[in-house]
C-alpha positions as CSV (number, residue, x, y, z in Angstrom):
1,X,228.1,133.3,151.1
2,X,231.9,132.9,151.0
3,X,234.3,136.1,151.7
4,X,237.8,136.3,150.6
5,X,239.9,138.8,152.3
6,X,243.8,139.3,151.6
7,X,245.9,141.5,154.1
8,X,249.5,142.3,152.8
9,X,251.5,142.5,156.5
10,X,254.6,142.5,154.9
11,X,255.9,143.5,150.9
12,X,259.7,144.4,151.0
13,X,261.9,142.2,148.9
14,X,264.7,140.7,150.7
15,X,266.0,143.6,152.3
16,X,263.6,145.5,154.4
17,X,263.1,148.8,154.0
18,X,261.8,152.2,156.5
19,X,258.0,151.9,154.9
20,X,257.9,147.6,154.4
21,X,258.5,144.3,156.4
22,X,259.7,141.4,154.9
23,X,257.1,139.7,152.7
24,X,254.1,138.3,154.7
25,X,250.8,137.8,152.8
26,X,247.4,136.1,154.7
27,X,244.4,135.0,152.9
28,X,241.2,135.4,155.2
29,X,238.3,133.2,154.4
30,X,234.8,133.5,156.0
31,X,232.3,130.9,154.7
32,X,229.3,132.9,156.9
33,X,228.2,136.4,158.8
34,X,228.4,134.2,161.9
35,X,231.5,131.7,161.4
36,X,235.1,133.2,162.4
37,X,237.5,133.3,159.6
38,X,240.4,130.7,158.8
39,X,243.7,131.9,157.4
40,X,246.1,130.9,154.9
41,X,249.6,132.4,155.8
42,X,252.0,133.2,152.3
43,X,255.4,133.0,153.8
44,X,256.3,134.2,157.2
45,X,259.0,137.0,157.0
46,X,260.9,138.9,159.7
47,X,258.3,140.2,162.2
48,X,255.2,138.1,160.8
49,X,253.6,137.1,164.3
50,X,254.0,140.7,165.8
51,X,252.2,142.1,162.4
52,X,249.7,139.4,163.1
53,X,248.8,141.2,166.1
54,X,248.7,144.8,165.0
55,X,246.1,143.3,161.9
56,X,243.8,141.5,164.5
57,X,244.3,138.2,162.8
58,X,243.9,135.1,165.0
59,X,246.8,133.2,165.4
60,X,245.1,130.0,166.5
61,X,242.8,130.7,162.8
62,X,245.6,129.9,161.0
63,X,245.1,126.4,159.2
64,X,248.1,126.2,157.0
65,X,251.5,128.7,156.5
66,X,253.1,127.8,153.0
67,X,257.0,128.8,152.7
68,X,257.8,129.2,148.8
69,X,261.3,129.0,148.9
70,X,264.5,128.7,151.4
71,X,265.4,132.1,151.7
72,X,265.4,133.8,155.1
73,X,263.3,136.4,154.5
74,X,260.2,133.9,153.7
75,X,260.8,132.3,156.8
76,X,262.5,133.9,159.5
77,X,259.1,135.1,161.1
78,X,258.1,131.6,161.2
79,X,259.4,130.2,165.2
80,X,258.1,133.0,166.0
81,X,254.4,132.8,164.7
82,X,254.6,129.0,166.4
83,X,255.9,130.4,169.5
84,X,253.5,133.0,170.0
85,X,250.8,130.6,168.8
86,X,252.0,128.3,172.2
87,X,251.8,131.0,174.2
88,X,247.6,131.3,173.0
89,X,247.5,128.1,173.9
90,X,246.9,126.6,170.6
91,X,245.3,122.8,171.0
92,X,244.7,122.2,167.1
93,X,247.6,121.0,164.7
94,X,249.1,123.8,162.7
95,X,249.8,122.6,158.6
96,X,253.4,124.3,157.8
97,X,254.0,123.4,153.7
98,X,257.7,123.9,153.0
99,X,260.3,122.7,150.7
100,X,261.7,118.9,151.4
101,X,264.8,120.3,151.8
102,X,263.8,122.8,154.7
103,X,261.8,120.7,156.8
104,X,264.6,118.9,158.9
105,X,266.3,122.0,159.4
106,X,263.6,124.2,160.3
107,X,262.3,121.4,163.0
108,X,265.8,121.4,163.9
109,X,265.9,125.3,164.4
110,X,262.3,125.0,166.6
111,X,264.1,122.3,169.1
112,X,266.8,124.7,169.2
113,X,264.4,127.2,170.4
114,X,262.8,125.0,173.0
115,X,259.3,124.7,170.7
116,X,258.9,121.2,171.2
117,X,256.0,119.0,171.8
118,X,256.3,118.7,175.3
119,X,255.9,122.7,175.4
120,X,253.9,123.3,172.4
121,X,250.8,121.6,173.1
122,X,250.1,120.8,169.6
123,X,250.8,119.2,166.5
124,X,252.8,120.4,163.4
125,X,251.7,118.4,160.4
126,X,255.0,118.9,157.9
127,X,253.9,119.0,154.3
128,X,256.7,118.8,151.9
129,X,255.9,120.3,148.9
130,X,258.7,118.4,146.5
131,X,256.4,115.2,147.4
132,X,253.0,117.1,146.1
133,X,253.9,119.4,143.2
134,X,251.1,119.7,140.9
135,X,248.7,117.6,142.7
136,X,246.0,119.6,145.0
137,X,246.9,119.4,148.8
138,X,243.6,119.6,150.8
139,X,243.2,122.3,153.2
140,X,240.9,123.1,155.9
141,X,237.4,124.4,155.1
142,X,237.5,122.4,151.4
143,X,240.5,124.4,150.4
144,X,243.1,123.1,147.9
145,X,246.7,124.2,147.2
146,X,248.5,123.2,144.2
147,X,252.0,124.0,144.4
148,X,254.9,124.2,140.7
149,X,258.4,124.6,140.8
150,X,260.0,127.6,139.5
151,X,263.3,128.6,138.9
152,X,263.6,131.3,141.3
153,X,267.0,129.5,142.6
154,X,268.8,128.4,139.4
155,X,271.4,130.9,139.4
156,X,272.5,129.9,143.1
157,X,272.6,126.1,141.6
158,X,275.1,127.4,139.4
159,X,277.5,129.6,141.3
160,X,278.0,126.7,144.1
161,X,278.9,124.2,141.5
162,X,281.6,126.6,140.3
163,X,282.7,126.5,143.8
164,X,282.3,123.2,143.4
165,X,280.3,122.8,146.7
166,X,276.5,122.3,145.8
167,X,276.4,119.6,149.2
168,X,272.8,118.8,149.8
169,X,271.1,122.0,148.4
170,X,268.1,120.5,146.6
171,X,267.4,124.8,145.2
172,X,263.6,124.0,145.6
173,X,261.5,127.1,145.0
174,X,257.7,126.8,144.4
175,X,254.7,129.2,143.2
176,X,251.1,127.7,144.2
177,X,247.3,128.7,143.6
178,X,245.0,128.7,146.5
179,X,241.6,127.3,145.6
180,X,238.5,127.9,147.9
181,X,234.8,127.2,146.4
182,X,234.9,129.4,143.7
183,X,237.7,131.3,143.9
184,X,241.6,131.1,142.8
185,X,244.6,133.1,143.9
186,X,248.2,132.3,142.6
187,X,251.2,132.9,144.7
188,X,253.9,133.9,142.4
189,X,256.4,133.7,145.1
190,X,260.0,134.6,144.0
191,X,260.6,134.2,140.2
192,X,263.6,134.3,138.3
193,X,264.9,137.4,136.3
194,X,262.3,139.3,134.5
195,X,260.7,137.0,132.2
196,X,260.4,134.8,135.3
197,X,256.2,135.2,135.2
198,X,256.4,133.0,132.1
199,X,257.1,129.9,133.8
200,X,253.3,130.3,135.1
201,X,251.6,130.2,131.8
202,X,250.7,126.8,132.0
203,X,249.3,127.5,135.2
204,X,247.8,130.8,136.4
205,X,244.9,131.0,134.6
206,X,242.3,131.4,135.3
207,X,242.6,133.7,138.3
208,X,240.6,136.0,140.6
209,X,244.3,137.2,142.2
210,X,247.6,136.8,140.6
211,X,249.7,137.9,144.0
212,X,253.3,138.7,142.5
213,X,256.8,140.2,142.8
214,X,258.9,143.2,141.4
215,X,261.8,142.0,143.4
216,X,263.6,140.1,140.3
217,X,261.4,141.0,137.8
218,X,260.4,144.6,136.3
219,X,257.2,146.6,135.4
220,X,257.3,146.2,131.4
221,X,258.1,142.5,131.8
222,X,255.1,141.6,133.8
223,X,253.0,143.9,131.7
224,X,253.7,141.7,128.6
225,X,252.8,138.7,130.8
226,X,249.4,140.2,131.9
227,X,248.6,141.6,128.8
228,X,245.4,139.4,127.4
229,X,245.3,137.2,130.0
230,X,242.4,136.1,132.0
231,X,243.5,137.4,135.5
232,X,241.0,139.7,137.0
233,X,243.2,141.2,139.6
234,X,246.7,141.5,140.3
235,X,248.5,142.8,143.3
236,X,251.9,143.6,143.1
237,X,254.3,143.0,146.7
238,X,258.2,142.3,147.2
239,X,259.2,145.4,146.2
240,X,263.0,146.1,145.0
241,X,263.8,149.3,146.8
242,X,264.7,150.9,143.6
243,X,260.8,151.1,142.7
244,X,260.7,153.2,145.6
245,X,262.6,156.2,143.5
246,X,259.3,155.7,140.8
247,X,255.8,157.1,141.7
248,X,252.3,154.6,141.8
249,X,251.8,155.9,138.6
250,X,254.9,156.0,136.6
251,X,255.2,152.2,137.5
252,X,251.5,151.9,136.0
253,X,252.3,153.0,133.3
254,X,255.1,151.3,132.8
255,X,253.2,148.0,133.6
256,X,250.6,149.2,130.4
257,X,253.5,150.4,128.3
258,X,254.6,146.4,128.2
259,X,251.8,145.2,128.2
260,X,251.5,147.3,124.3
261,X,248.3,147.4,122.5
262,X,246.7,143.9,123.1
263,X,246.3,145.8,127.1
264,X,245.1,144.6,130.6
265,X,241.8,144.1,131.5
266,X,242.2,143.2,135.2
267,X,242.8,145.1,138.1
268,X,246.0,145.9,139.4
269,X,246.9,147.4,142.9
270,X,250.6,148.2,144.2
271,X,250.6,147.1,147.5
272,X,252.0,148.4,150.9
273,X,251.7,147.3,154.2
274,X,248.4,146.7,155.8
275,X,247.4,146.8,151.9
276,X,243.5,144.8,151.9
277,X,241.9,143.4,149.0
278,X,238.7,141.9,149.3
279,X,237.4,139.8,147.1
């Protein structure tokens, strides 16, 4: 018996709001009643190792932390979560998948903060993801991640080369599906615009969790995309602030109004923080 359990610590968009931390999502697996669970960490936003604490999740359980895209608020919870995990006294390498282009800088920013392997006590293993996309990464405990580009950073491609100063930006932004024994979640991460869900239908199904965004996209947008599509549950986090001014339901409905008359016939749950779905 194999329990999935997925704990939403954090679902602002990029600006965090009163009611939600930055976007922080951690899958929970427990492969028996007498095993202690692993977790999968979905970016790392501003405050992720301190929620860690108030959820009772295990930071030495964390196998693997995946950062989607370059953006600071899907990363800058990350020293942190390493720090605190040194302080536990952590012994077993830690798998952090990021972007190629991060990598060097984000090791660069942990020397900075004095999280180096003399005072760590244990391994990073750097994954790039540029070097893996669309081939299944192993995981711990027979998991798999596939990671696929998106687009999520095309329109800052094209404003620095008006500016004529692109430098080394490589604009790498990445959705991925989690497979564990039976089960599948896709990790939307930030799309592009509100169509951006369509650059996933090659890819998302089938799915037992479609985690996604109403930062850049909109309710009637990502109803069309759902509509007829073999997804049995979607959960909805990174939050514009201007959904805040609608009610659960009004942006239900607005969700089933795109989605017209071919309908939904998953689940769907609007997420807060400290938001649990068990699957």
């Amino acid at each position: 018996y194999m329990a999935l359990q997925v704990t939403f610590l954090g679902t602002a968009s990029g600006l965090p709001t009163p009611g939600r931390f930055g976007q922080t999502v951690v899958v929970g697996v427990k492969k028996a009643d007498h095993d202690s669970p692993m977790y999968f960490v979905f970016d790392a936003g501003d405050g992720a190792s301190s929620l860690l604490m108030r959820h009772g999740i295990d930071h030495l359980a964390i196998e693997a932390i995946f950062i989607s895209h370059m953006h600071a608020d899907h990363h800058g919870g990350l020293a942190q979560v390493v720090k605190t995990s040194m302080h536990l006294q952590r012994s077993r390498p830690l798998c952090i998948l990021a972007p190629g282009e991060g990598i060097a800088p984000l090791k660069a920013y942990l020397a900075a903060s004095y999280l180096i392997d003399p005072f760590l006590k244990y391994e990073i293993n750097w994954i790039p993801i540029d070097e893996h996309v669309g081939w299944p990464i192993p995981l711990a405990g027979d998991a798999h991640l596939t990671a696929v580009a998106n687009t999520h950073l095309n329109g800052y491609r094209r404003r620095l080369e008006q500016l004529s100063k692109q430098g080394s930006y490589r604009f790498e932004s990445y959705s991925c599906a989690l497979d564990i024994d039976s089960k599948r979640l896709v990790y939307t991460g930030n799309l592009r615009g509100a169509s951006g869900h369509d650059e996933l239908v090659s890819f998302v199904e089938p799915c037992d969790l479609l985690i996604t965004e109403l930062a850049h996209t909109d309710p009637a947008e990502l109803g069309r995309f759902l509509a007829g599509r073999d997804i049995a549950h979607t959960a909805i986090a990174h939050f514009n602030r201007k959904w805040d001014q609608l009610s659960d339901q009004e942006l239900l409905d607005l969700i089933h109004q795109g989605a017209g008359k071919t309908g939904i016939s998953g689940h769907i749950t609007l997420t807060r923080d400290g938001t649990v779905i068990t699957l």
